[in-house]
C-alpha positions in Angstrom: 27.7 7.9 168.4 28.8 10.3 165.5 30.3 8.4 162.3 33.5 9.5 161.7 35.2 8.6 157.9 39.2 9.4 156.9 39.3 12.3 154.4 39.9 10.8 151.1 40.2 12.8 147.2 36.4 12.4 146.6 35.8 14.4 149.9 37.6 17.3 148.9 35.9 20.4 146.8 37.7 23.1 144.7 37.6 26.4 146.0 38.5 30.0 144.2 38.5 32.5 147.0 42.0 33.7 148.3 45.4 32.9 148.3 43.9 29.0 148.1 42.5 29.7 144.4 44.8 27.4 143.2 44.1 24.3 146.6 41.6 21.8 148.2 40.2 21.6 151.3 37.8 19.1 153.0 34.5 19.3 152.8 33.0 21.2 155.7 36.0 23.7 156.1 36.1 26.9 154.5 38.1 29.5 153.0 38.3 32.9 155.0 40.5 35.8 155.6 42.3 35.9 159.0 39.9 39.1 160.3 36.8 37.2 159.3 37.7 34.5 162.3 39.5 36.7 164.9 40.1 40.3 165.6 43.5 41.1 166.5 44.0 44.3 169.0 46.9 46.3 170.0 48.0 45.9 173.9 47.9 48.3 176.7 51.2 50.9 178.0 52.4 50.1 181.3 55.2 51.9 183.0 57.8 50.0 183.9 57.3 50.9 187.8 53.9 49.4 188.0 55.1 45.9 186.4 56.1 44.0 190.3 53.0 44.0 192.2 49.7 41.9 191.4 48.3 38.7 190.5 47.2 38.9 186.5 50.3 38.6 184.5 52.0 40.9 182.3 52.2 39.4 178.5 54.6 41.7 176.4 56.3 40.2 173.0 58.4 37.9 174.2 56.4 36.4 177.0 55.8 37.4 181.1 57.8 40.3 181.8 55.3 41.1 185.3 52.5 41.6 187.0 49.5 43.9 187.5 46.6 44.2 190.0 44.7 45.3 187.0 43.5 43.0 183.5 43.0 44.6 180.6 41.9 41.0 178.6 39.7 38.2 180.0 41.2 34.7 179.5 41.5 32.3 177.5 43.8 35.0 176.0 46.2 34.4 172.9 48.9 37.0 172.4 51.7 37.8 169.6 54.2 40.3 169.4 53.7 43.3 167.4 57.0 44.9 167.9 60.6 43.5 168.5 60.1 39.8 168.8 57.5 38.6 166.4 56.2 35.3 165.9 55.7 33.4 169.4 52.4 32.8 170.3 51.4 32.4 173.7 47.8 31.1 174.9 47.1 32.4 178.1 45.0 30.6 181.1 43.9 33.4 182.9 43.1 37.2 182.7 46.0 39.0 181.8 47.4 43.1 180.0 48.9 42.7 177.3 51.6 45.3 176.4 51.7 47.7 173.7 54.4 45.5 172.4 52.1 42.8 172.1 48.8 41.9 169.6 45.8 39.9 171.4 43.2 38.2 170.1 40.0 40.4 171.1 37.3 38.1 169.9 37.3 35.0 168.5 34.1 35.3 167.5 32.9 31.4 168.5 36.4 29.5 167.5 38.6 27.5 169.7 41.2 29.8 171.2 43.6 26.7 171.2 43.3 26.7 167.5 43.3 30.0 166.9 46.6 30.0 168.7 48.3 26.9 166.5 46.6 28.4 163.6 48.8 32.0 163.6 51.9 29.2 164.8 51.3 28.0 161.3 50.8 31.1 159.5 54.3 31.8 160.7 54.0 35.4 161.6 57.7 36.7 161.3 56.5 36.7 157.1 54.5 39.4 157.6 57.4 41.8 159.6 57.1 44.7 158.0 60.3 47.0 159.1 64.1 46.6 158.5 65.3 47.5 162.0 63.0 46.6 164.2 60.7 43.6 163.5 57.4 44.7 163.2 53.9 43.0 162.8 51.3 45.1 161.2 47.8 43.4 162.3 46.0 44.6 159.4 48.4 42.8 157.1 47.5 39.6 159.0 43.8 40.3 159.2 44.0 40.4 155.4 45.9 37.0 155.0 43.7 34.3 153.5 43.7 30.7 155.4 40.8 28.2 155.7 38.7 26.8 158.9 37.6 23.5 159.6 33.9 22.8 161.5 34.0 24.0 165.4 33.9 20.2 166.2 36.9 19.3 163.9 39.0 22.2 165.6 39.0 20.6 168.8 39.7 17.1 167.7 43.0 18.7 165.7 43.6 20.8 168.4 43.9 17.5 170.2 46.1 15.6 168.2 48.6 18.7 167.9 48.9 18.5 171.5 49.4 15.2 171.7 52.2 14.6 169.1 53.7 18.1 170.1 54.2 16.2 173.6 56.2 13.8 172.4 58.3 16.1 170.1 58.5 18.2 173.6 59.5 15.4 176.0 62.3 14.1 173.0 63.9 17.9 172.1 64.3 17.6 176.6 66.1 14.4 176.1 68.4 15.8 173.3 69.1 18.7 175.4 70.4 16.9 177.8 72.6 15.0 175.3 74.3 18.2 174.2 76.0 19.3 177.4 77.3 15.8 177.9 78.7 15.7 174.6 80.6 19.4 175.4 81.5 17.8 178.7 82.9 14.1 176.9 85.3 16.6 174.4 86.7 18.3 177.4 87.5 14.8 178.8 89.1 13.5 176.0 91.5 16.7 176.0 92.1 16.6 179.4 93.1 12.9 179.7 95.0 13.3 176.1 97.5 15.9 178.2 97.6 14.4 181.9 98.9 10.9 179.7 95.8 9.1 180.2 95.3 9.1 176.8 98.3 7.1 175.9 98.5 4.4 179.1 98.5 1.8 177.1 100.8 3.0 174.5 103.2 3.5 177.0 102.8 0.6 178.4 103.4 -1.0 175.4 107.3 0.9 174.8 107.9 -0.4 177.9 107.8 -3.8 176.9 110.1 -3.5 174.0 112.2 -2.0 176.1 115.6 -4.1 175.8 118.1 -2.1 176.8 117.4 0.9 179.2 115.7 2.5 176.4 112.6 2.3 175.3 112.0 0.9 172.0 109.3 1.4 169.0 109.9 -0.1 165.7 113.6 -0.7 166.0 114.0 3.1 167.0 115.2 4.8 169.6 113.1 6.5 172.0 113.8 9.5 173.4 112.2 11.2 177.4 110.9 14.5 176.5 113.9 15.4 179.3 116.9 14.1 177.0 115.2 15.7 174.0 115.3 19.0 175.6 118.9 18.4 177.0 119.4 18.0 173.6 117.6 20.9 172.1 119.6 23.1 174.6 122.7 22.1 173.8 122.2 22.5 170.2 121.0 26.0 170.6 123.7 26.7 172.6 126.2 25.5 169.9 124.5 27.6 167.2 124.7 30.9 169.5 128.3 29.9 170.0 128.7 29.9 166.5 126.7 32.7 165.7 128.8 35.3 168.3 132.1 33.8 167.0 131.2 34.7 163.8 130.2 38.0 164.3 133.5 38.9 165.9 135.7 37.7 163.1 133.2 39.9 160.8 133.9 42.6 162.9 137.9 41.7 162.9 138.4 41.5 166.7 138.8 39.1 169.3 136.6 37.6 171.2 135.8 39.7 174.7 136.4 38.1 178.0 133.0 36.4 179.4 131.4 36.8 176.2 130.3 33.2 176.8 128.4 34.3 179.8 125.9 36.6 178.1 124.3 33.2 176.7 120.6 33.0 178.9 119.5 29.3 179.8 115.9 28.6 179.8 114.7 29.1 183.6 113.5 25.9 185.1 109.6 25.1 185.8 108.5 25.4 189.5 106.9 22.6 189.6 105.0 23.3 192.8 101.2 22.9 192.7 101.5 21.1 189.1 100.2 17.9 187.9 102.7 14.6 188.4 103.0 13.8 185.1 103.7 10.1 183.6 107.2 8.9 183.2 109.2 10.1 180.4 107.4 13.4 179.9 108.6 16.4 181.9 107.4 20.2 182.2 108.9 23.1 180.1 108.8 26.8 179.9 107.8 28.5 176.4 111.1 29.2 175.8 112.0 25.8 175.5 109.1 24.8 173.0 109.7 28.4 170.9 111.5 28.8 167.6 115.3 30.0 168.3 114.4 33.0 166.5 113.9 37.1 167.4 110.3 37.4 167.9 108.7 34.0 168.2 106.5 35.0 170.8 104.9 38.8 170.2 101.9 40.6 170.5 100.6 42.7 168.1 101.3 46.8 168.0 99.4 49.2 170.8 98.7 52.4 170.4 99.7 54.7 167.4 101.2 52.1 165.4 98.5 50.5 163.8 95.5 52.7 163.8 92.1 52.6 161.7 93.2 56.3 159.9 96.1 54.0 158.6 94.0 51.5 156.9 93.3 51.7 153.1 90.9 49.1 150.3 93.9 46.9 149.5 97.6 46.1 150.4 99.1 44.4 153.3 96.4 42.3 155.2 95.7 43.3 159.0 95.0 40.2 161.3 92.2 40.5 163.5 91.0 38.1 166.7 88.5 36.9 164.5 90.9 34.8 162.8 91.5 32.3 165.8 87.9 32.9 167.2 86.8 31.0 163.7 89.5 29.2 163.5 89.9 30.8 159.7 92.6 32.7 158.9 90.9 34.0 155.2 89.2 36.8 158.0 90.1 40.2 156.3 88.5 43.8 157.0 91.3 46.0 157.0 94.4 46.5 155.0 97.9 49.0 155.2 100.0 50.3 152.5 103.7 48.4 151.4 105.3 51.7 153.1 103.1 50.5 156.6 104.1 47.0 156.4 107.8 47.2 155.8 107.4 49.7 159.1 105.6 47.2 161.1 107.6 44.1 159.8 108.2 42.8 162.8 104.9 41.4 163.3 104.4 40.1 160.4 102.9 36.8 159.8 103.9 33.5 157.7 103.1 30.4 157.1 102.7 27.7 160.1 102.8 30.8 162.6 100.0 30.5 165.3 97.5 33.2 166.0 96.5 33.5 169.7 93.7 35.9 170.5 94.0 37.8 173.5 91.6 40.5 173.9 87.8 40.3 173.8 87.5 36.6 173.2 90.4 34.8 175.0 91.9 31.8 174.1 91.3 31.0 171.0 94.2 30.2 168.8 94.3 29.0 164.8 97.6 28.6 162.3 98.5 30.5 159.5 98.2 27.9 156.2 100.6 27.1 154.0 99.1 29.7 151.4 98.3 33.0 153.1 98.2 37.0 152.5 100.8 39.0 153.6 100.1 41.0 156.7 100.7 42.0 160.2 98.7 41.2 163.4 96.9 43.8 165.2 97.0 44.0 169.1 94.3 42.3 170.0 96.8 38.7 168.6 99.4 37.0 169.7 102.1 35.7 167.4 103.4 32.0 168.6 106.4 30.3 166.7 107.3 26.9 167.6 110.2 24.6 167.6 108.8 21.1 165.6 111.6 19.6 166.8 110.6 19.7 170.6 106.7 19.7 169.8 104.6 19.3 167.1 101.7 22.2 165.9 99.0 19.4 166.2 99.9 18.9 169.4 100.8 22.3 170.5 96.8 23.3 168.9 95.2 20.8 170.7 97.1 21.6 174.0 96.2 25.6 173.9 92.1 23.9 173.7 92.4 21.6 176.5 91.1 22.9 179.8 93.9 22.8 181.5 96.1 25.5 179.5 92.3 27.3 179.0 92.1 27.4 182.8 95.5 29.3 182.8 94.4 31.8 180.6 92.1 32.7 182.1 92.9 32.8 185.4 95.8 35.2 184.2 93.1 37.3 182.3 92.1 40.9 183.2 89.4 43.3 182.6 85.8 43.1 183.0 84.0 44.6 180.2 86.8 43.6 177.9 88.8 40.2 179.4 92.6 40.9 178.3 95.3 38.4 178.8 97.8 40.4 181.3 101.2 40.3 178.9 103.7 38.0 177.2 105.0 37.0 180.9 102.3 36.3 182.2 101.5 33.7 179.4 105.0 32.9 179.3 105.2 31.6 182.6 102.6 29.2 182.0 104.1 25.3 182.5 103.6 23.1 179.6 103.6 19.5 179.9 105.9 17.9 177.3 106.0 14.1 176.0 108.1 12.1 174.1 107.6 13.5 170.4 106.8 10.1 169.3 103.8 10.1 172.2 102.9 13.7 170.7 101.8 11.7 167.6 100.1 9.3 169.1 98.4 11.5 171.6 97.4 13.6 168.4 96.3 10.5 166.2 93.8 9.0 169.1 92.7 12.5 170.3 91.4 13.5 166.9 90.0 10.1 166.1 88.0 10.4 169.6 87.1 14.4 169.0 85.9 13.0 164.9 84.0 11.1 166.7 82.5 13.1 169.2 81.7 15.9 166.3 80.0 13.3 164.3 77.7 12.1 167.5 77.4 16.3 167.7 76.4 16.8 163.7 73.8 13.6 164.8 72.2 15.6 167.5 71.7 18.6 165.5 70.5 16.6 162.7 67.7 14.9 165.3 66.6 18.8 166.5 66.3 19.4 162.7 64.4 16.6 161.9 62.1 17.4 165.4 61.4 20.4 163.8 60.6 19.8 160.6 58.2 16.7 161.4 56.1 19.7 164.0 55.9 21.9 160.7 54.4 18.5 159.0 52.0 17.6 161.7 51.0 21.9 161.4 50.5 21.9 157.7 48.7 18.4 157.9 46.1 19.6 160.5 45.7 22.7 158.2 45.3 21.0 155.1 42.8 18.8 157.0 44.8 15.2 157.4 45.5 15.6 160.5 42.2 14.2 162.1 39.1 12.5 160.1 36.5 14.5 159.1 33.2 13.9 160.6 29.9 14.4 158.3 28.1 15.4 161.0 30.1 18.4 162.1 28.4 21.9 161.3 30.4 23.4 158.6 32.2 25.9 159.2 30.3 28.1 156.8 27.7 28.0 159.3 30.0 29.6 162.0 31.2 32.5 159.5 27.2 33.5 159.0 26.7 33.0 162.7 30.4 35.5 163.0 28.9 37.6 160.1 25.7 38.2 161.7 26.9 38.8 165.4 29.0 41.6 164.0 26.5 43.4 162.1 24.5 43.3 164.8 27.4 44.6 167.1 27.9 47.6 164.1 24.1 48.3 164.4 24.3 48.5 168.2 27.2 51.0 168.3 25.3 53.3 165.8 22.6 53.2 167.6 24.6 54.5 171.0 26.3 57.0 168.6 22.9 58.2 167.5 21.7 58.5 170.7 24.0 60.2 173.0 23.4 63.9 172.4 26.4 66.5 171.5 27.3 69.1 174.4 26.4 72.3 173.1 29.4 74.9 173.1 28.9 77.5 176.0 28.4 81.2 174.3 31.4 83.4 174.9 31.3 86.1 177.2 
């Protein structure tokens, strides 16, 4: 049985060749450029047409993309891209063609494919793209690179132990993965029992108790059924539009007109048909009811000739696009229109607390205008919401738009294929919402949020384990390259041994192909008539 001893500092030797000048390596291993160990070689065209039929796969830059009754390259194989996706190296089991897309290693000139392979993984060859558009990997570049090489013997024990950790970072990043849709799934649950009351059952339960007098009770206060607070919100508004047509007759010096009352419009009532029972003291409302008793509280932005990219300049009047709510940041800003453009399109104008719906391209996704904002309008691809705090609250109202159940509605109103559009304000108008008690608002709010915190810091955890994954396989790479990986073995043939052996075997093969050259005689041009 071979001795085998750790590497320690007296086994390491200083070296000046290369991009190592300046580094160690064990003893045994040696310094070399990349096209002294392997010779990289551009793949084969295929059309497209003869990629379905065969039994040797089809390797282009990103993997299998066929299959061929022909090979072009005997296995083991070990194939890059060259062009579009660079970087991924894939060792291949069996004869294969590799693409024109794709590099291959031709020869490997006596080395362990399997190390081969993990050694371009470590040279990470996305460093060497060499085009702005499309990635590109120019071989020659990489034959040129300078790396080292341990003894034939030590390659396959590091080879080895790669594959062995690399297992166990494999079989944990599976676990993880599983982790993440759960953790998707668990937020959706929390928002879905947060508006069906689930949430708050034992909050509830709790009013109930104090209850001393036919109405529930919390801290000495009253509390009010989201039913008698929108009785209540109704009637006000009614009084205030009473107040508001009074007034403008005695500005106008006349009397009032017969029926004038009439003209008031009630909020229609929900049809609840189909919808969810919900738990005692909440009921269901229309938007109307939840909306700011103000012109324009629910508006999209301006179609056609309005608002146009010929209209925008550098600076002015900010333009709101749906990349505001799909980032949840209203600071967004591309496009801008003149003072003369805004006070024009006035009307959809934004301020603070408003909420910004998007409703073309990306559905569904809503955000609220800070307290410190630029003047602007939307653009048509947004929906302007204004509320009434005094039936719901904006946390509330947020959190509500992001639970499946409204998310399910928009959808499911949504057209287009290519580009999803929600159909129009009625549409979304008609859409029930499920109102509680405003003091249950804020407690739905406060144990939503403290769930979700939690859930995104369980989220930021599993991120942070992929991360940390990651980085220990780029540790166990650059430990098997700087030779810690494995021990080193005195008895391993150094690798300077298999360079002369590479060296020799190529001149030869030069010598050979001269020869042939020499040999086969040139065709002598026929004479012209």
């Amino acid at each position: 049985m071979t001795s085998k001893k750790a590497m320690n500092p007296e086994s390491l030797e200083d070296t000046d060749e290369g991009d190592y000048s300046d580094q160690k390596v064990p003893k045994g291993w040696q310094h070399v450029s990349v096209g002294e160990i392997l010779t990289l070689k551009r793949g084969y065209d295929l059309p497209k047409q003869d990629r379905q039929d065969g039994i040797f796969p089809i390797f282009a830059a990103n993997g299998i993309v066929g299959t061929h009754s022909k090979y072009m390259a005997r296995a083991p194989g070990v194939v890059t891209g060259r062009s579009g996706t660079i970087g991924k190296v894939y060792v291949i089991e069996e004869d294969f063609w590799p693409l024109n897309t794709a590099l291959y290693v031709k020869d490997f000139h006596g080395n362990d494919p399997n190390f081969i392979a993990w050694l371009l993984r470590h040279l990470d060859l996305t460093q060497f793209n060499s085009s702005t558009a499309v990635p590109s990997l120019n071989r020659n570049i990489v034959h040129k690179h300078t790396s080292s090489i341990p003894p034939l013997a030590e390659q396959i024990r590091i080879v080895s132990k790669i594959e062995s950790l690399q297992a166990r970072s494999t079989k944990t990043r599976a676990l993880l993965a599983e982790v993440k849709p759960l953790i998707a799934q668990l937020r959706q649950s929390v928002l879905r029992s947060a508006f069906n009351g689930s949430l708050t059952a034992d909050w509830r339960a709790k009013q109930q108790e104090a209850d001393t007098s036919g109405s529930t009770q919390i801290d000495g206060a009253k509390h009010e059924t989201a039913s008698e607070l929108l009785h209540r919100i109704r009637i006000e508004r009614r009084e205030r539009w009473d107040a508001a047509q009074l007034a403008a007759f005695v500005a106008k010096g006349k009397e009032p007109s017969t029926g004038w009352r009439g003209k008031y419009k009630e909020p229609e009532p929900v049809n609840e048909t189909g919808l969810l029972e919900l738990p005692e003291g909440w009921c269901w409302a229309t938007w109307e009811a939840i909306l700011a008793d103000e012109k324009g509280a629910f508006k999209r932005g301006p179609f056609g000739s309005a608002l146009k990219k010929s209209m925008f300049v550098n600076a002015g009047y900010k333009v709101y696009e749906q990349y505001c709510p799909i980032n949840d940041d209203c600071s967004f800003a591309r496009y801008y229109i003149t003072s003369e453009k805004f006070d024009e399109l006035r009307a959809f104008a934004v301020k603070a607390n408003d909420f910004l719906v998007s409703c073309s391209g990306t559905l569904g996704r809503i955000t609220q205008v800070p307290e410190i904002y630029e003047n602007g309008v939307i653009n048509q691809a947004l929906l302007r919401v204004r509320i009434d705090n005094d039936v719901i609250s904006d946390l509330y109202f947020k959190w509500l738009f992001r639970s499946p159940f409204f998310q399910k509605n928009i959808f499911d109103n949504a057209t287009g294929s290519a580009i999803p559009n929600v159909k129009g304000v009625k549409e979304l108008k008609a859409m029930p919402i499920p109102i509680p008690p405003l003091k249950e608002q804020n407690e739905i709010v406060h144990v939503a949020l403290r769930a979700l915190n939690g859930i995104d810091i369980l989220e930021s955890t599993l991120e942070h384990a992929n991360s940390h994954i990651e980085n220990i396989d780029q540790s166990i790479l650059s430990k098997a390259f700087r030779g810690e990986l494995v021990p080193q073995d005195p008895n391993d043939e150094p690798a300077s041994e298999l360079l002369a052996r590479i060296q020799a075997a190529r001149e030869a093969d030069a010598t050979t192909k001269n020869s042939s050259k020499k040999k086969t005689p040139r065709r002598k041009k026929k004479a012209s008539p």
